[in-house]
C-alpha positions in Angstrom: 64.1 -6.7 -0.9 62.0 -5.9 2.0 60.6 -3.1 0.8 59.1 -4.9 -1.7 57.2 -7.4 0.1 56.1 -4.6 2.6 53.0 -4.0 0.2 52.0 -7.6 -0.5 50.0 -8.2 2.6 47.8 -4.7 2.2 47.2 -6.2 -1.5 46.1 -9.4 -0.7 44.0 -8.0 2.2 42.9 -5.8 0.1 41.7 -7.9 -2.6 40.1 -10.5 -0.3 37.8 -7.7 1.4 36.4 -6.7 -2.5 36.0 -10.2 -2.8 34.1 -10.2 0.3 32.1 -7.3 -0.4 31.7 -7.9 -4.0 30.3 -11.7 -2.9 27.7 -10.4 -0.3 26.3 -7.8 -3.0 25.6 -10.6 -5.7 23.9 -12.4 -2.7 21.4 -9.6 -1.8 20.7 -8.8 -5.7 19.3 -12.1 -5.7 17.4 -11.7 -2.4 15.8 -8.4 -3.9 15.1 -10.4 -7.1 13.3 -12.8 -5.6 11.5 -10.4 -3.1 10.8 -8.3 -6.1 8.8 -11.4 -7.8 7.0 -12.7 -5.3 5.3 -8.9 -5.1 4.8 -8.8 -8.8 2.8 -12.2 -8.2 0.9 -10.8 -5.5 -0.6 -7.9 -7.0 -1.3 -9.8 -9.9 -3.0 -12.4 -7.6 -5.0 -9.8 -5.7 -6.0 -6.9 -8.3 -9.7 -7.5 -9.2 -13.2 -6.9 -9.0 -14.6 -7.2 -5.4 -18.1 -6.5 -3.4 -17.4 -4.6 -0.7 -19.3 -3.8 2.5 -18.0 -0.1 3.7 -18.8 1.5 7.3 -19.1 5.0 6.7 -18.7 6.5 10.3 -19.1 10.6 10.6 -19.4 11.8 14.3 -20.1 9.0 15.7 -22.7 7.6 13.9 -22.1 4.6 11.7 -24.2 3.5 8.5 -22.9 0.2 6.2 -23.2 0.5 2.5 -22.4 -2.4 -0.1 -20.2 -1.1 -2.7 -18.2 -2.7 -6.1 -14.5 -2.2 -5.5 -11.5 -1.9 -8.0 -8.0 -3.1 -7.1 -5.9 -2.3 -9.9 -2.3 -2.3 -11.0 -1.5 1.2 -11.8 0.7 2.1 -14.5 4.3 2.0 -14.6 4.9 5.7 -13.8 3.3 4.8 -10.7 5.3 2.0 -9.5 3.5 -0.7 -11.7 3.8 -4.3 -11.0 4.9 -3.4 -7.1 1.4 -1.5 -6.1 -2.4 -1.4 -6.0 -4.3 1.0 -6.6 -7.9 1.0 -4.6 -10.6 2.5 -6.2 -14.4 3.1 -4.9 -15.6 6.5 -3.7 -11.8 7.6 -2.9 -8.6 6.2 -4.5 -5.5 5.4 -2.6 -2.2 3.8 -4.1 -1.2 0.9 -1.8 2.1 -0.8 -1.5 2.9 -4.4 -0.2 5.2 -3.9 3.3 5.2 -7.3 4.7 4.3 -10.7 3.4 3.5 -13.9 5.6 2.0 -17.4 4.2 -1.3 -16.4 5.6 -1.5 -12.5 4.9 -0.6 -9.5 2.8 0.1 -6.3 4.6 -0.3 -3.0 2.7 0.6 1.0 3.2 -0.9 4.1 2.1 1.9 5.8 -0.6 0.0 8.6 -1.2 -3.0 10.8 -0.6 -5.2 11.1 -3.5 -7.9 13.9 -4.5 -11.5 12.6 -5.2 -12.0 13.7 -9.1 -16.3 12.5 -8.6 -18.5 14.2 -6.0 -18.2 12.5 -2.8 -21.1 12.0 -0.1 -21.3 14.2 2.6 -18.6 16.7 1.2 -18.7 20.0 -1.4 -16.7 19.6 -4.2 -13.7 16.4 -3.6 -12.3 15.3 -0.5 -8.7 14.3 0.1 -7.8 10.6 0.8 -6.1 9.8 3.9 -4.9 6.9 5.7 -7.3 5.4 8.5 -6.4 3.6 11.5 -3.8 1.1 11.8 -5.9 -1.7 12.2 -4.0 -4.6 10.5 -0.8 -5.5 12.2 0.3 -2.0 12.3 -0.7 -1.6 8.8 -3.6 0.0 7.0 -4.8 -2.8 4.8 -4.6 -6.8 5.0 -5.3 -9.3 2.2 -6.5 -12.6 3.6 -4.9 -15.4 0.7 -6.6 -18.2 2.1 -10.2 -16.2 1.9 -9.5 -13.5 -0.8 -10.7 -10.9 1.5 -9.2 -7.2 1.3 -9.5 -5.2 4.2 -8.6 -1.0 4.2 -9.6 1.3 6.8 -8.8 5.0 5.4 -10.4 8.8 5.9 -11.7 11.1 3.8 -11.2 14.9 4.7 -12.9 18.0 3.0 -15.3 20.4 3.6 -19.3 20.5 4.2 -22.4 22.5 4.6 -23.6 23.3 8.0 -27.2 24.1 8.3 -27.3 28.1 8.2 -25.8 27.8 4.6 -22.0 27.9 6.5 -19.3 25.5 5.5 -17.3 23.2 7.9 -14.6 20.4 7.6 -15.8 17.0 7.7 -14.0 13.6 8.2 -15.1 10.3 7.4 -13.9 7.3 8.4 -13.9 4.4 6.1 -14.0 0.8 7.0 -13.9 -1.9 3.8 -13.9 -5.5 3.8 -14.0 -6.7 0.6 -14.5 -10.0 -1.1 -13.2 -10.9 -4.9 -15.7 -11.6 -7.2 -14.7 -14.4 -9.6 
């Protein structure tokens, strides 16, 4: 008889642990649901049309330009209704990192090649993230305002003035507001 009842109390420990685990999983399913949403409302609240005022800055030297700018929900192979996709001179796919009732804050997924001829550079130039300027982060979206702001580099290669090529960066400033 005792041998029997050896096993009950691994079983029933057993089963209360699953029920444990299997309780705390439904509970973050539904906290990654909701997280999930309030990005897909996000990027549909902030993809647009802007006019944008860009500060170009090679070598030292800074010149401000006022440009339209694109951000776009790109398509599903992408990562769809989670990202942005910035488009001007450069492209870079963005992707929402933190979220306060205030601001957005964005990161840089992945560099992009310029397919149109870029200022200052021979053939395309690469996209690269800029400084961290925003709470760690390279790009901020103001709710309140509907002001985007990126900071991100472009990297590719010049002429020098014997006919010589050389690499150039440029660093990109935007601050961009929609245009309803």
């Amino acid at each position: 008889m005792r041998s029997v009842y050896r096993g009950v109390p691994l079983i029933v420990l057993t089963f209360f642990v699953g029920a444990i685990a299997l309780f705390q999983s439904s509970c973050g399913k539904e906290d990654k649901d909701k997280t999930k949403a309030e990005k897909e409302a996000l990027v549909r609240e902030m993809a647009g049309v802007y006019t944008s005022e860009v500060v170009r800055k090679i070598d030292g030297q800074a010149e401000k330009e006022y440009v339209p700018v694109d951000l776009a929900i790109p398509r599903e192979e992408n990562g769809g209704k989670h990202r942005l996709l910035f488009s001007s001179e450069c492209g870079a796919l963005l992707e929402i990192e933190q979220i306060t009732p205030e601001k957005v804050f964005l990161s840089f997924l992945e560099k992009g090649e310029a397919n149109r001829p870029q200022k200052d550079f021979i053939g395309g130039a690469k996209t690269l993230p800029g400084e961290a300027k925003f709470s760690g982060y390279i790009a901020e979206y103001d709710r309140q305002a509907k002001v985007f702001r990126i900071s991100l580099k472009l990297e590719g290669k010049t002429t020098t003035e014997n006919g010589g090529r050389k690499d150039l960066t440029v660093a990109l400033e935007y601050t961009a507001k929609r245009v309803e």
